[in-house]
N, C-alpha and C positions, 0 to 999 in steps of 0.2 A: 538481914531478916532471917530470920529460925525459923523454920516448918515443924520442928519438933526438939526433946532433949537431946537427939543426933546432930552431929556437928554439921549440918547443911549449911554451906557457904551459900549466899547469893548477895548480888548489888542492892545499894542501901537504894530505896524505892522514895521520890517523893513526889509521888501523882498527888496534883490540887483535889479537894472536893469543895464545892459548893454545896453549904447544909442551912437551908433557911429554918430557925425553930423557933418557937414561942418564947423560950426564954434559956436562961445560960443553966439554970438547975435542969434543964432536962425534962420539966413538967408539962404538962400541955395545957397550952391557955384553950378560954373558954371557945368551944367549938360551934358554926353555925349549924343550925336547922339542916339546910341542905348541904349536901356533903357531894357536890357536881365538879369536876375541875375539867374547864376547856382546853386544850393544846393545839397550835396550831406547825403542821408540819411543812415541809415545803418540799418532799420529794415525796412520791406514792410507796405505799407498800407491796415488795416483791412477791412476798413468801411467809408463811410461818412454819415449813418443813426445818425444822434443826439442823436437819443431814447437809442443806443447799443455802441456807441464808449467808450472804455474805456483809449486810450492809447496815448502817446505825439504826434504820427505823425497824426492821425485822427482828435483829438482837433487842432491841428496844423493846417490841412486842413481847418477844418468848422471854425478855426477862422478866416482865410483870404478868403473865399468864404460864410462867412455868416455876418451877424450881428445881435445883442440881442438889451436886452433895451438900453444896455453900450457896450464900449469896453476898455478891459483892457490897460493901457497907462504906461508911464514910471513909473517903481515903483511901481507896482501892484496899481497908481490911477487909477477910475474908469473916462472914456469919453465918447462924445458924442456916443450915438447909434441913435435908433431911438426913444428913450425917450426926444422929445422935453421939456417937461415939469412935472417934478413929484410933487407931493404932499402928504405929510406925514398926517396920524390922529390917533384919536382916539389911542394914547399913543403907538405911533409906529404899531402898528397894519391893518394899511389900507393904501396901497399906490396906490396910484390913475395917472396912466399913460397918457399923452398928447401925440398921436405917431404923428411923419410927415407924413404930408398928401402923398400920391400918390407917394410913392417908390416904386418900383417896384422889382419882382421877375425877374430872365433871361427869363422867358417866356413870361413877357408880364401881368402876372398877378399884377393886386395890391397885397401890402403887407398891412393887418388889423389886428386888434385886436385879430379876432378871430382865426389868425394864429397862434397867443401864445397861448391861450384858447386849440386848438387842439394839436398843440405841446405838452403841460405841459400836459394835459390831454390822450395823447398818450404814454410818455413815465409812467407816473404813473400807467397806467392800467397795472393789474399782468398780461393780456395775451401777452403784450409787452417781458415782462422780462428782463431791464433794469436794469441791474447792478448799475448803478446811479440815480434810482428813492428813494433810502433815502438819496440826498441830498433835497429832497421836506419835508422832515419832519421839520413842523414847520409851513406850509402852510396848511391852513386852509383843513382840514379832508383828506392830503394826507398818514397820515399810515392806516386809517381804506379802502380809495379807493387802493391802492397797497395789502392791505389784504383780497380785496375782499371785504370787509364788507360793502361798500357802490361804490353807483354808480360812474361813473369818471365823472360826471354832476355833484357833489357835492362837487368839487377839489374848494379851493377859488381862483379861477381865472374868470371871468366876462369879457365880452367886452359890455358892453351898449349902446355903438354906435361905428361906424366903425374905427375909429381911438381915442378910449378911453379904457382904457383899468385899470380894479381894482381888486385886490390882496389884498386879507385877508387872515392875520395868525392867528394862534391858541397861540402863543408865539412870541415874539419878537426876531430877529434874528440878532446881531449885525453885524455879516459878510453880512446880506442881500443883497446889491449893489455890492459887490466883487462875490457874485453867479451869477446875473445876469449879469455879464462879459462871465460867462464860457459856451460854447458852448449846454449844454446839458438844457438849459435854454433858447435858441434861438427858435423862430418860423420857424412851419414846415407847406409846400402848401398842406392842406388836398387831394385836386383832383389829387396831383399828386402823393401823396401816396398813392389813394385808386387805382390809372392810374398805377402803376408798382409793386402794392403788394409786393410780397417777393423778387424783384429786387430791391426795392427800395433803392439807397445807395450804391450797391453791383458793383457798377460800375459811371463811372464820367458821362453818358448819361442816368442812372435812377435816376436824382436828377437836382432841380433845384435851382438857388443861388440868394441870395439878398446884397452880402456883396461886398470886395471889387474887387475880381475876382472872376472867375468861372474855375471849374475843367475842362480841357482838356484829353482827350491820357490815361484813367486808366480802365481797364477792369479788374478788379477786382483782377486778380493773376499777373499783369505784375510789372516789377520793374523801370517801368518809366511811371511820367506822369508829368504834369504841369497847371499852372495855370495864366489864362489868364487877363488884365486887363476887369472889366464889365461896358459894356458901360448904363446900364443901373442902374448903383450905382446910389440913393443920391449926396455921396461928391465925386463925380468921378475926380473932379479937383485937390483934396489932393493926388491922386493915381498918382506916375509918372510911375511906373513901368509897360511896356507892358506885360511882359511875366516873368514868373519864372519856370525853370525847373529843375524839380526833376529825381535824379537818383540814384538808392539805389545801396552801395557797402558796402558789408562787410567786408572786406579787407583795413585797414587807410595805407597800402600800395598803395594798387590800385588805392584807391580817392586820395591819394598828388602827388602822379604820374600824374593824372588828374589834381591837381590843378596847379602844377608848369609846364604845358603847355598850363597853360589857357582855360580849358576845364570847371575847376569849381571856383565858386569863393568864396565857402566855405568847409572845412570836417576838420573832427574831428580827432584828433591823438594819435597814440601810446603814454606809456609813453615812449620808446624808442624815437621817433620823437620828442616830447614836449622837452625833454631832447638837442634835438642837434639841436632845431629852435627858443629857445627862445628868442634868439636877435635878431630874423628877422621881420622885418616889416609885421604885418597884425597877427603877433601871439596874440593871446588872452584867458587867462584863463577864464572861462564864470562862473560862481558862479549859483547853482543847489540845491535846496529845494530838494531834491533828498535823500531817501535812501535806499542802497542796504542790502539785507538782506538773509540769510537765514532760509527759510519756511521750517517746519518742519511738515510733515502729521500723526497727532495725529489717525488718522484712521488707519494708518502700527502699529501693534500691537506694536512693543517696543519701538516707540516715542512718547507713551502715557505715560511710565517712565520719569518723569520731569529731574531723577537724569543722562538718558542717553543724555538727551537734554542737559542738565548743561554740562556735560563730553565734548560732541562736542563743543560746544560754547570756553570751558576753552581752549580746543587743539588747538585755532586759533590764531594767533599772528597776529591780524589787524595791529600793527606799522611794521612789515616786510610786509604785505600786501600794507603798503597805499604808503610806502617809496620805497621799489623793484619792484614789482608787476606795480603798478600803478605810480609809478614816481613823486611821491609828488601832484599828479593831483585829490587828495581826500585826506579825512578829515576822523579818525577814528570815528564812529559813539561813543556817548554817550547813546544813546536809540533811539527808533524808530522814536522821531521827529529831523527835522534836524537842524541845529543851523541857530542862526539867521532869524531866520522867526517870531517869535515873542517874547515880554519881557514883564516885570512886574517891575514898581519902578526899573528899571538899571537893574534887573539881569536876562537875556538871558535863555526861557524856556528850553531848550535842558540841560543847564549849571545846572539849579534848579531840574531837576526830574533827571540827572545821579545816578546810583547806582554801586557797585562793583562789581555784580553780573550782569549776560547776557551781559557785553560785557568784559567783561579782562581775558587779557591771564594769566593763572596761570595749568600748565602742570601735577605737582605735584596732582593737586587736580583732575584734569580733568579725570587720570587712577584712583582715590582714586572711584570718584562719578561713574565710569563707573564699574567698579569692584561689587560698591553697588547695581547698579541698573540691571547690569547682573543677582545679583543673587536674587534678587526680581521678575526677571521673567523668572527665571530658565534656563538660556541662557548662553554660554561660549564666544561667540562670534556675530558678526552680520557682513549683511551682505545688506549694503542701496545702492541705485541708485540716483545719484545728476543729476537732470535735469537744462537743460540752454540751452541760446540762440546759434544759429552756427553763432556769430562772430567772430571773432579774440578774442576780449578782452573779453568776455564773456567765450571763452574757455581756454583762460591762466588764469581767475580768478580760475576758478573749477578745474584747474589742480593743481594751488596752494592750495587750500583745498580741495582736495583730499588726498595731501602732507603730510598736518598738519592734518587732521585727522588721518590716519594710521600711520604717525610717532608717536605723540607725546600719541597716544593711543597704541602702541605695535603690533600693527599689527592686535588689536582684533576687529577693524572695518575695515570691507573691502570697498571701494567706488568703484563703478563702474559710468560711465559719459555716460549721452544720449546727445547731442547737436539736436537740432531742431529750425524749423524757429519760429521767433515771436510767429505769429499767431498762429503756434501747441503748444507751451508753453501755451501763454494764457493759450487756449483752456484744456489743458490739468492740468494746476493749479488751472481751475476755477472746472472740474471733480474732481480734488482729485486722479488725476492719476499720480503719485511720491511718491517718498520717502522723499526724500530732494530737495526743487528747488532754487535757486538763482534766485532770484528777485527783484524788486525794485517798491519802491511808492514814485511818486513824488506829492506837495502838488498842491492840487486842487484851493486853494485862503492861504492867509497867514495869517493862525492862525490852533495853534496846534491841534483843533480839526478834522481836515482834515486827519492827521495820525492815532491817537485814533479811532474814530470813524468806523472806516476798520474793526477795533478788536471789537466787541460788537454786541449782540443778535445774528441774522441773517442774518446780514449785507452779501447781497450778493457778496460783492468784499474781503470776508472775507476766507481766505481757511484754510486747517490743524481742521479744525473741534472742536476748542478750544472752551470752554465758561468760565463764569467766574460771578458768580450774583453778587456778589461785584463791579469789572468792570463794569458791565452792570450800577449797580443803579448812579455810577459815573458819568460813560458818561451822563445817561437821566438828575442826576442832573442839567449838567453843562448845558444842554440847554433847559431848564425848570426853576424848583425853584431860580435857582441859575447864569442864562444865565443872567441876567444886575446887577449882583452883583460883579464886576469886583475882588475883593479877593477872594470870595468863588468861584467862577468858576475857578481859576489859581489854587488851593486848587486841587480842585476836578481831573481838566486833570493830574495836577502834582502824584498824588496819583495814578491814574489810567496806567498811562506811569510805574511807579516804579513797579504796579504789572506783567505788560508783562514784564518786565525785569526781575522781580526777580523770575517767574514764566517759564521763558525762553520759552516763546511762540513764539519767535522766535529768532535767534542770527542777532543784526542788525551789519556790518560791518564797512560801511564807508558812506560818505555823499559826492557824485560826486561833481568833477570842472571838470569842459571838457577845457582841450588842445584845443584848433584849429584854426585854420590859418581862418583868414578871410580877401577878396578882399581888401585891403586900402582906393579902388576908392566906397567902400561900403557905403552909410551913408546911415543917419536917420533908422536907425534899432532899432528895441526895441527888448530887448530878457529879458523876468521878469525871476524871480525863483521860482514862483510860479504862481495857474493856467496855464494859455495857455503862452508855450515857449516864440514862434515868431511873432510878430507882423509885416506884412511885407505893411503894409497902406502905412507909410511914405516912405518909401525905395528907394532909388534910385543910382544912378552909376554916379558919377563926372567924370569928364574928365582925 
């Protein structure tokens, strides 16, 4: 992939999208009267502060009520944003932005330059504490400003006049324009963050939007809101849709019940359901950069034993997982990255860094290595707690390995299960406060680095308390010395991926497809597999 007529090397990208349309010409068939589309979520909304969002339904939000330089389009391509005009120099190093004039914010403000300028420079200041200010690394003095070491007036971002706007990196970035899609990259109304301080976000009336709707009905803890068409978008004439509302259920009982009375016109399914509605109209397997995993907190004294981590990993029988469990609606994970996101010369990165170790069942060895690492830390037995989300599927996943730990281990690990909402999960894997968590990382933009990168130095979206200087010198290779040298950077991830694996830094499971029934009368949907889900611009409801 080229970012411009400069020789920018990067991996050949083959993130799925899912694009429901009216028809193959591109035309849009006849549209109905009401223009309403229901979604049903299954985990609550954290946030819509850009600087602090970490999770799909928040990105999700500030993707369809904000807009960056681009926006992510079928295929993880990058489109129009507010980037009328770019310009590349200085051996990729300088990109030089032309915005549209006089777009406006929902308040009435213009949208400028130096909206981006304050954004970027807000979420990189450490007194933010932005979980996602090391995707700025690479941009000109953004680890020495995130470290404190220099001022956040010293970040390479410029506005030199009102709607001009120049970016200089420290390194070339070949993913550069697939970042600038993702929400945490978008401009933020200085006055109205300094106007709501620590509300800012925390609700759909302490924020204001520039994209293609604006948040309605969300106070912060409720589990419904919506999002309204903005009349004061740009391309407001591309938007057909009035209204989209959201309703979070956890229960894919309770949302098909809703959906097959017309209440929703999307939700996600059991594999039980996926199983007995695949010949129905509007079912759709959705394909998910996605991987679930089990985190391991190297801070609880005896999962600092690699050989007890090894032991749990071996006990798990992902193929009874991904087939019973899950209903053939996932893919056994090979390693932490997920397949199909990116390749090299034909062969498929997930495919090229697999190892034998960290993810295969083998039971035999699993009491052999548990046994060993018992008595290395002078223990007979243990005794961990598996945290997870309180939905449905998230709690028959932990039940089934709960299962397969104490079975295939003798009974000499005992699991006990917390379920809690989203947000106290986060919360509480981003503290280190577990034993065991089932979790999941989905890819930011599509290239392996997105996975990797999570695992290395300090990386604050990083938990279990793992390091690794090997790893570490890897990853910095891969986007530094080695970032447009298309071999030795696929070198480098690959090697890096094999050490979390074979050092079982964590047991990755499976690689989500989501089941789920969607409206028929649905089109022009984008749903990528990487970065931001749902793109609801084009979207509309046919007759």
């Amino acid at each position: 992939m080229s970012f411009s007529n400069r020789k920018i090397i990067a991996l050949s990208l083959t993130g799925l999208t899912l694009f429901l349309t009216a028809c193959s010409s591109g035309e849009q068939g006849k549209k109905a009267d009401k223009q309403v589309l229901n979604w049903n979520e299954q985990t609550e909304l954290p946030t819509l502060d850009p600087s602090l969002a970490t999770d799909g339904t928040s990105f999700d939000m500030l993707n369809n009520s904000m807009d960056g330089l681009y926006r992510l389009g079928k295929k993880n391509k990058v489109t129009a944003g507010l980037a009328e005009k770019t310009k590349i120099s200085d051996h990729g190093l300088k990109y030089t932005f032309n915005l549209r004039p006089n777009t406006k914010w929902s308040n009435g403000d213009t949208v400028t330059a130096q909206d981006f300028v304050y954004g970027w420079q807000r979420t990189v200041d450490p007194k933010t504490n932005s979980s996602y200010a090391y995707l700025f690394d690479g941009i000109k003095n953004a680890n020495d400003v995130a470290n404190g070491k220099k001022p956040v007036d010293t970040l390479g971002i410029k506005a030199p006049s009102k709607y001009k706007l120049v970016v200089t990196l420290d390194k070339q970035i070949p993913y550069f324009k697939l970042l600038m899609g993702f929400p945490i990259f978008f401009p933020q109304n200085e006055k109205v963050v300094q106007k709501y301080g620590d509300k800012y976000g925390t609700a759909s009336k302490y924020m204001v939007y520039n994209g293609p709707f604006k948040m309605k009905s969300w106070t912060g803890t409720n589990l419904s809101w919506n999002l309204q068409k903005n009349p004061t978008y740009w391309d407001k004439k591309a938007v057909k849709l009035a209204q989209i509302n959201f309703k979070v259920n956890k229960s894919e009982t309770t949302s098909y019940n809703l959906y097959q009375s017309g209440k929703l016109d999307y939700t996600e399914l059991s594999s039980e359901q996926a199983k007995a509605l695949n010949k129905k109209a509007g079912y759709r397997v959705i394909p998910s950069a996605t991987t679930y995993y089990l985190g391991f907190n190297k801070k609880q004294g005896s999962l600092k034993n690699e050989k007890i981590r090894q032991a749990i990993s071996y006990s798990i029988d992902r193929q009874q997982l991904v087939h019973k469990i899950l209903g053939r609606s996932a893919i056994e994970s090979k390693g932490i990255v997920s397949g199909k996101l990116a390749s090299y010369k034909g062969q498929d990165f997930a495919e090229a860094a697999k190892t034998t170790a960290g993810v295969t069942y083998d039971p035999a060895k699993a009491k052999t290595l548990l046994k060993e690492g018992l008595a290395e830390i002078g223990q007979s037995s243990l005794k961990l707690d598996l945290l997870t989300d309180d939905t449905d599927a998230s709690k028959k996943n932990v039940e089934f390995l709960q299962s397969q730990i104490e079975d295939h281990l003798d009974g000499k690990v005992k699991i006990t299960t917390t379920s809690v909402p989203f947000k106290t999960r986060l919360a509480r894997s981003t503290s280190g406060d577990y034993d065991l968590v089932l979790q999941y990382w989905g890819a930011d933009f599509a290239d392996p680095i997105t996975f990797l990168q999570i695992f290395s130095g300090d990386n604050p979206s990083k938990t279990g308390g793992w390091q690794d200087p090997t790893f570490d010198k890897l990853i910095k290779d891969s986007m530094t010395t080695d970032a447009m040298n298309q071999g030795k950077r696929w070198d480098d991830m690959i090697k890096a991926s094999k050490i979390l694996s074979e050092q079982q830094v964590i047991a990755p499971l499976y690689q989500n497809k989501i089941p789920a029934m969607i409206n028929p009368k649905v089109k022009g949907l984008i749903m990528n597999t990487a970065g931001v889900s749902n793109n609801w611009k084009y979207t509309y409801i046919s007759e």
